[in-house]
N, C-alpha and C positions, 0 to 999 in steps of 0.2 A: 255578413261579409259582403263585400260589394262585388259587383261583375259587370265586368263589359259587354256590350253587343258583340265581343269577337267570340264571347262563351256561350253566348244565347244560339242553341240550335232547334226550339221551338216555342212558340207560344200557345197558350192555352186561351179559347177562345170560350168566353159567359154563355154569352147567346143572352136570350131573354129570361132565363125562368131553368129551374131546375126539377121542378113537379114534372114527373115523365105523363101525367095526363095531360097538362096545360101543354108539355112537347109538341105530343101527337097531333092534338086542335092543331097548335103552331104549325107544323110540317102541311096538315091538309089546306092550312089557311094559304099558307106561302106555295103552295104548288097550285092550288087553283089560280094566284095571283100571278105567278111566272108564268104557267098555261095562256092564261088570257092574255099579258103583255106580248109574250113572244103570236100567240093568233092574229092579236089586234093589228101589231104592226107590221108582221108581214103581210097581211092582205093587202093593208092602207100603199104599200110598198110596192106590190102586186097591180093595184088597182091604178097608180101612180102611172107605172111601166105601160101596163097595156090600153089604158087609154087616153087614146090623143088630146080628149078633152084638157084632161089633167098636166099635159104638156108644157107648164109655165112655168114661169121662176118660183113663183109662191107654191106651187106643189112639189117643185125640185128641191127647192130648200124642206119643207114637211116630211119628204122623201129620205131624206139624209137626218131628219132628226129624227126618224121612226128606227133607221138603221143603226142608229150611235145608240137609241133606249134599249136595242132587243140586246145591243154588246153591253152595257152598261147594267142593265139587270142581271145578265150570267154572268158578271164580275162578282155578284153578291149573292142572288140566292140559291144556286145551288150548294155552296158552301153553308149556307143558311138550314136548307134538308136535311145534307150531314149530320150536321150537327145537333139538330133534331129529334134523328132518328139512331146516332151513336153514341156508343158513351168515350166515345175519343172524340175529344172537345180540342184539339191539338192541331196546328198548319205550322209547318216548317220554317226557319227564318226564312227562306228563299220563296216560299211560296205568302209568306207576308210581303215580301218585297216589290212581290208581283201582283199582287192584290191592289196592295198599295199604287203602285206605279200607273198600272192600269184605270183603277177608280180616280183617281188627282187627272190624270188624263183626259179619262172622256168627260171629266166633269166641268174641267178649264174650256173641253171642246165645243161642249153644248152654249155653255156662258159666250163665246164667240159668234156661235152658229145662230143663237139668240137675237143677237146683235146685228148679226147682217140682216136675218128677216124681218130685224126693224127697220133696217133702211130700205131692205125690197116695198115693204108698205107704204115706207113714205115716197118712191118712185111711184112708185101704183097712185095714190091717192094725188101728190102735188101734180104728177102730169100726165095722166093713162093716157094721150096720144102716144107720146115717146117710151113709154114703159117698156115695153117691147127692144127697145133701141137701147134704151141704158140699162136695163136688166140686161145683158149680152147673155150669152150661153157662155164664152169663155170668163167676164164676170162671175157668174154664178159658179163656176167649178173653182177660180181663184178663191175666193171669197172660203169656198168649203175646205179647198186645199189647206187656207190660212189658218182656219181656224181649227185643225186637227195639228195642224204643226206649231201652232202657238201655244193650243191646248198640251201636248206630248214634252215640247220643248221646257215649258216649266213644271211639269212631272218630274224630267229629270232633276229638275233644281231641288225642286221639294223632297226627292224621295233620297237622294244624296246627301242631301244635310238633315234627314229623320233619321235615318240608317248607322249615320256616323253617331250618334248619342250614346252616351253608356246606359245600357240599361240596367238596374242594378237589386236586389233583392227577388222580387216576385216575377214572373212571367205571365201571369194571368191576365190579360185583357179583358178587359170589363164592357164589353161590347161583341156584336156579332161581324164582326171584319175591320180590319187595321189601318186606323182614320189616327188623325192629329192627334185629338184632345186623351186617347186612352194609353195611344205610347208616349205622350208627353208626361202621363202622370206614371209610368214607369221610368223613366230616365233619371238618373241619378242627381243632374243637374243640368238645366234648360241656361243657357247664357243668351246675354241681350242680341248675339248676333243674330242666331236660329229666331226668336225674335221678331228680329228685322226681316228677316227672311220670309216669314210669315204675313208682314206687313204688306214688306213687297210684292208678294203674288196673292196675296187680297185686291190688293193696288189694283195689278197688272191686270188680271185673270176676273177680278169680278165687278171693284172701282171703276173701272176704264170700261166695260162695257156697258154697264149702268150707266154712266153718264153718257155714252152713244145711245142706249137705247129711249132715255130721258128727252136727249134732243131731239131724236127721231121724231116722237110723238108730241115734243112741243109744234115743228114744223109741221107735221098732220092735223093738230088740233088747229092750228092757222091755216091749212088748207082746207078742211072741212068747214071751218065760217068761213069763206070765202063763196061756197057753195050755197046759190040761193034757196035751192028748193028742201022745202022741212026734210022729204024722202030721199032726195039726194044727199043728204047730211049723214040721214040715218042707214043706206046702201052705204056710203061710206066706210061708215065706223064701224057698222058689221062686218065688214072685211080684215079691219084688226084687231075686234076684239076678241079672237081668240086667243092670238098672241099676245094678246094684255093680260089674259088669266092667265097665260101658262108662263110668262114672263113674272108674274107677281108671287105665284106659288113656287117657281123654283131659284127666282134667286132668293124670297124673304128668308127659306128656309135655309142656303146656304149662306146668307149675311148674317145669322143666327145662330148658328153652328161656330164658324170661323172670322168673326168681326171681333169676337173678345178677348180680352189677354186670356193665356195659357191657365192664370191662376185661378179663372173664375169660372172655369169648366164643370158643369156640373153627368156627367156621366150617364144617369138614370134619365136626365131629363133629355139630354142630347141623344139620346139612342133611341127614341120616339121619334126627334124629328128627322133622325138619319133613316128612320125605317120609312118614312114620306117621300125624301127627294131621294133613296136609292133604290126602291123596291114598288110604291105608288105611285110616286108620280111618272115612269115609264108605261105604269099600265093607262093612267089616266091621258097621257098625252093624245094617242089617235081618238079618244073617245070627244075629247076639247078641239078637234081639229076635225071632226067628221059629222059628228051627232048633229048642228045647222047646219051644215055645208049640202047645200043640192046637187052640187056639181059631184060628189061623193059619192052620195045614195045613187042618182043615178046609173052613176059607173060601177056602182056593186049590185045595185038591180039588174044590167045588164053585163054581168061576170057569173050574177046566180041564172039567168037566162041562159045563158050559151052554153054551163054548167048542166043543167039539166036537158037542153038541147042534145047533147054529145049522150049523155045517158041513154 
């Protein structure tokens, strides 16, 4: 018998694995992993704040992406524990709604926030006299403002036209948190508009900033042959190639997920790469963003200095 999302008042969440040993591993693997995301990027965050060195656009911006990974990992894995560790595998329609809403959110925000630190690079690289002057401080907070209100703003689109669907026999979500591809294969019937819907904040939200981020670095790789010297090329490039790993691993993985039709959604295989860009790659980001960075290490040699100073 069929039922609408107005009868649905919770969903049961898979997780990974039903074997209560493989659980356990699970539960210690994913709390070591939340442990460290939530350490790594508060310090990096910490370390931002308190040293002046760090006082530039391209740390401001880093700053703010380390801030949106520690919210964007506790959208997911402490729910992930739970569930791990109970055998109520269950989140209420409201708190899928909210899951949901949240996760679409910060994940349109980051895809933004992506975007601008492509263009902060290419200000830095095509003219570091003026860098300073066109990176502005009120720039840089517009730019961050934008890009959580652009991120938030098509949340609501997405999670208003997910919500309205009938869902209809099972409740069971076949994943560990309430993404596109696992309520679309509950929904009684997906029409072309929901769809379009889909297209368009593909579009909007990860088309559109790819191709900003695309031209960024076509304009950088023309400023850097512009630059005579071999080490001047190679100072250069080292200054954005971190944001070229971290740009490559988080959108391949969500053009991956959400570039396909609804019908071709494979479940098993998408919940490995959702367990990358919502849960990995927040921990990996301060490590791609600090691990060469000198300006870094210093500022946390001299944070564990002053640290044991005060001791």
């Amino acid at each position: 018998m069929e039922r609408s999302n107005h009868t649905v008042t919770e969903f049961i969440l898979v997780g990974f694995t039903t074997d209560p040993v493989m659980q356990l591993v699970l539960f210690v693997v994913f709390l070591g992993v939340y442990s460290l995301t939530v350490v790594a990027n508060a310090t990096l965050i910490v370390l931002i704040c308190n040293d002046s060195r760090l006082h530039t656009p391209m740390y401001f911006f880093i700053g703010n992406l380390s801030f949106l990974d520690i919210w964007y990992s506790s959208v997911y894995t402490p729910k992930i524990l739970m569930t791990c560790i109970s055998e109520d595998k269950s989140i209420s329609f409201a708190g899928c709604v909210c899951q949901f809403f949240f996760s679409a959110g910060l994940a349109y925000s980051e895809c933004y926030l992506l975007a601008a630190m492509a263009y902060d690079r290419y200000a830095a690289i095509s003219n570091p006299l003026l860098y300073a002057q066109t990176m502005s401080s009120r720039l840089c907070i517009c730019l961050v403002l934008y890009s959580y209100t652009g991120g938030f703003v098509n949340a609501i689109i997405l999670t208003s036209n997910t919500f309205t669907l009938d869902f209809c026999g099972d409740n069971v979500i076949d994943d560990f948190f309430c993404d596109v591809p696992p309520l679309v294969k509950l929904a009684c019937d997906v029409k072309e508009s929901y769809q379009a819907v889909l297209y368009f904040l593909l579009a909007s939200n990860v088309i559109t900033p790819t191709a900003l981020i695309l031209a960024s670095y076509m304009f950088i790789i023309a400023a850097i042959l512009r630059i005579r010297s071999t080490q001047g090329r190679r100072k250069a490039f080292s200054t954005c190639s971190s944001h070229l790993v971290s740009v490559t691993l988080y959108y391949g993985s969500i053009l991956y997920i959400y570039s396909r039709p609804s019908s071709s959604y494979s479940l098993e295989r998408d919940k490995m790469v959702s367990t990358f860009y919502t849960v990995l790659f927040p921990m990996l980001n301060p490590m791609i963003y600090s691990l060469r960075n000198k300006d870094v290490k210093e500022a946390l040699k001299k944070l564990i200095w002053l640290t044991q100073s005060d001791v």
